[in-house]
Backbone as JSON, one array per atom type, in Angstrom:
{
  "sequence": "XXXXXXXXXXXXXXXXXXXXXXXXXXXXXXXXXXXXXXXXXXXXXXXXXXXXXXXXXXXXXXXXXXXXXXXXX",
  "N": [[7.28, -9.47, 105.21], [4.15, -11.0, 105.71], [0.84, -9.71, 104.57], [-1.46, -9.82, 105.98], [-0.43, -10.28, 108.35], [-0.78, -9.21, 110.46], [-2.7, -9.55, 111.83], [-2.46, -11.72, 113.51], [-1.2, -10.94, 115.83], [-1.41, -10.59, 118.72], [-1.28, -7.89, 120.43], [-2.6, -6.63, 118.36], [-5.01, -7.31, 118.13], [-6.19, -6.4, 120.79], [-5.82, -4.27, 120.65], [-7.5, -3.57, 118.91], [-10.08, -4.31, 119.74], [-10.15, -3.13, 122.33], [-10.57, -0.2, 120.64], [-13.2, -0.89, 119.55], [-14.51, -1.34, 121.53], [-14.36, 1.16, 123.0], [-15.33, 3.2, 120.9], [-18.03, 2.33, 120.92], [-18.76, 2.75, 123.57], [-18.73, 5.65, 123.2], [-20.88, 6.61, 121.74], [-22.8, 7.04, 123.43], [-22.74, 9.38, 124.47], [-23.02, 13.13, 124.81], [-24.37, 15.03, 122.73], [-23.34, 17.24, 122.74], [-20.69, 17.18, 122.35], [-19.35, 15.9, 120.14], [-17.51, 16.71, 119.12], [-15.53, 16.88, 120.73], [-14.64, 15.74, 123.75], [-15.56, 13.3, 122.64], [-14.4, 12.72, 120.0], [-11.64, 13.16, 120.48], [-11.31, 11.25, 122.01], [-11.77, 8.82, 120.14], [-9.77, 9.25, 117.87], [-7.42, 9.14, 119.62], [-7.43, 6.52, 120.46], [-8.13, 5.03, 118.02], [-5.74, 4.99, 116.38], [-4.15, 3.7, 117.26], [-3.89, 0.54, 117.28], [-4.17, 1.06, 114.15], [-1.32, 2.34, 113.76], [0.26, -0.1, 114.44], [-0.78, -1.63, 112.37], [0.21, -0.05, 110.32], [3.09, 0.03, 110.66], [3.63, -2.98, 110.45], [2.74, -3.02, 107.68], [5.22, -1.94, 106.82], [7.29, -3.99, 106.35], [10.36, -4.21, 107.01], [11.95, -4.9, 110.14], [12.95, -2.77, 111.65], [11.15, -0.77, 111.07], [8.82, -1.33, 111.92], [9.26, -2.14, 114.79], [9.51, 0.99, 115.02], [7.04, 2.05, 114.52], [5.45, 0.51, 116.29], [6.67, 1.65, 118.69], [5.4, 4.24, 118.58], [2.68, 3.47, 118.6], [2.56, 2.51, 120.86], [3.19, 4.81, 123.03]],
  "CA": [[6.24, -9.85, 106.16], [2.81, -11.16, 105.36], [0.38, -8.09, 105.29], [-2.47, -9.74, 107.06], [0.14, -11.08, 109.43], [-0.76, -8.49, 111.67], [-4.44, -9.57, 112.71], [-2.58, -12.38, 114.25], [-0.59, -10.07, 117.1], [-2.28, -10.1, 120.42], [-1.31, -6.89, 120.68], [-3.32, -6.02, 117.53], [-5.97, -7.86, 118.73], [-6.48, -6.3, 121.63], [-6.3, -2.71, 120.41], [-8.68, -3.36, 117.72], [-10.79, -4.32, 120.75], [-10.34, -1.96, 122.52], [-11.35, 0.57, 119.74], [-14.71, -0.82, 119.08], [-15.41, -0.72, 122.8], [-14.39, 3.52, 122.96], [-16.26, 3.75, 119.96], [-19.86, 1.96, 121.37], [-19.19, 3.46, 125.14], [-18.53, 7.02, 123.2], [-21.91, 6.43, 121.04], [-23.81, 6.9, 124.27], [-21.74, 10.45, 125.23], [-23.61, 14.21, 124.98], [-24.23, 15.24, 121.38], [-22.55, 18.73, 122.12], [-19.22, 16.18, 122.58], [-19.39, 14.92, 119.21], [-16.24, 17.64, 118.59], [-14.77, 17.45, 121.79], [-13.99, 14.81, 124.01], [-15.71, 11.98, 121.92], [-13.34, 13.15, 118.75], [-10.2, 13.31, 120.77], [-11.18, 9.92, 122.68], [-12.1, 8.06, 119.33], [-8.64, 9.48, 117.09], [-6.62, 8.43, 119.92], [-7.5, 4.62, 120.74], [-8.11, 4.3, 116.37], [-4.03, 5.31, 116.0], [-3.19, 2.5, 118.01], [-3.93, -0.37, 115.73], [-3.64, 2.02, 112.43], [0.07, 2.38, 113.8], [1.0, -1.09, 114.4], [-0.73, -2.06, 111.08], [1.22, 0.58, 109.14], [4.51, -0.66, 110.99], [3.82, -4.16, 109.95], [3.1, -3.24, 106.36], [6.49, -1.69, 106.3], [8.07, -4.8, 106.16], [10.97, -4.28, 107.91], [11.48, -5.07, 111.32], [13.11, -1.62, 112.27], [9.98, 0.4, 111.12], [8.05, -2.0, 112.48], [9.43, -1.46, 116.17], [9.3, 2.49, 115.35], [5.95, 2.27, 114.64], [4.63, -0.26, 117.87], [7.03, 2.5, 119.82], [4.06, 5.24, 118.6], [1.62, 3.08, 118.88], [2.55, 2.61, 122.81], [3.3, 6.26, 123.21]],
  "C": [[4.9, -9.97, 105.42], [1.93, -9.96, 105.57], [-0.54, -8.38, 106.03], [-1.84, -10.09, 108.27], [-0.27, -10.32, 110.75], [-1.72, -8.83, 112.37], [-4.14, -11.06, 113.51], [-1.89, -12.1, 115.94], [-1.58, -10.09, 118.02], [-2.11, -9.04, 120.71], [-2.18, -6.02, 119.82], [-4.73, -6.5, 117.78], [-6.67, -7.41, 119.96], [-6.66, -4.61, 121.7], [-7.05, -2.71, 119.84], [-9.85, -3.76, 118.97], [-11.31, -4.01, 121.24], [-10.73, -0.22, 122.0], [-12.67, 0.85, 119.67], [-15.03, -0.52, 120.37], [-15.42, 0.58, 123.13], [-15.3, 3.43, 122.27], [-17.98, 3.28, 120.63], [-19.71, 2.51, 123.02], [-19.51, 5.33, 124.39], [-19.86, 7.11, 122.2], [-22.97, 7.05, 121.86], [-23.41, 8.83, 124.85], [-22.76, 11.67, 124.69], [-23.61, 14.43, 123.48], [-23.17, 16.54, 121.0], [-21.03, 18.14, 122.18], [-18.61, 15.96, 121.54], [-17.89, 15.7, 118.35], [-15.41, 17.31, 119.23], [-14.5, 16.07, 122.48], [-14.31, 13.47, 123.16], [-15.17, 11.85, 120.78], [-11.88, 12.74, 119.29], [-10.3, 11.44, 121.82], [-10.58, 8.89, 121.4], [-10.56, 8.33, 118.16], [-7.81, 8.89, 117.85], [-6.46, 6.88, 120.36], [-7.84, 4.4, 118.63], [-6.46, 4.69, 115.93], [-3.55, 3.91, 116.66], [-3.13, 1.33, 116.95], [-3.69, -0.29, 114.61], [-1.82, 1.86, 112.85], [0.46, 0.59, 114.15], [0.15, -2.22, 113.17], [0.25, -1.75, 109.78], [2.45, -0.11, 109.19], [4.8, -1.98, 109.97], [3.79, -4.55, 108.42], [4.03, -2.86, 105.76], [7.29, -2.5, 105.93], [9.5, -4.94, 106.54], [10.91, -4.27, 109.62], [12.15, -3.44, 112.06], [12.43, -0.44, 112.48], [9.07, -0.09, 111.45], [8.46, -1.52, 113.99], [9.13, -0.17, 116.33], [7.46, 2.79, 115.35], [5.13, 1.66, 115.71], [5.22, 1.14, 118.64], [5.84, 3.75, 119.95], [3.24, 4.88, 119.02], [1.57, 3.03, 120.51], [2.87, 3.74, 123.34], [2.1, 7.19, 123.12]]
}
């Protein structure tokens, strides 16, 4: 598999998206946060895309599915 092939997925497209928007709504969030929910917001919407990049640089399509299955989990 191509490795940039992934930035053409609509599904990768749409998590990476969705990323930057957590990240600039969670910009605006309490400073005493910056541990707490705006940490645990911002790790879990940046796994989504990280996991169906990794998948896709596995190059197979069976660790490719295991890894979208995390990523949607």
């Amino acid at each position: 598999m191509n490795k940039a092939g992934y930035k053409k997925l609509i599904v990768w497209k749409e998590a990476d998206l969705l990323a930057k928007l957590v990240y600039k709504a969670t910009r605006n969030f309490p400073k005493e946060e910056s541990y707490g929910i705006t940490s645990q917001l911002r790790r879990a919407i940046i796994s989504v895309p990280l996991n169906i990049v990794e998948g896709y640089a596995r190059g197979g399509q069976k660790e490719f599915k295991r890894f979208l299955s995390i990523a949607k989990n």
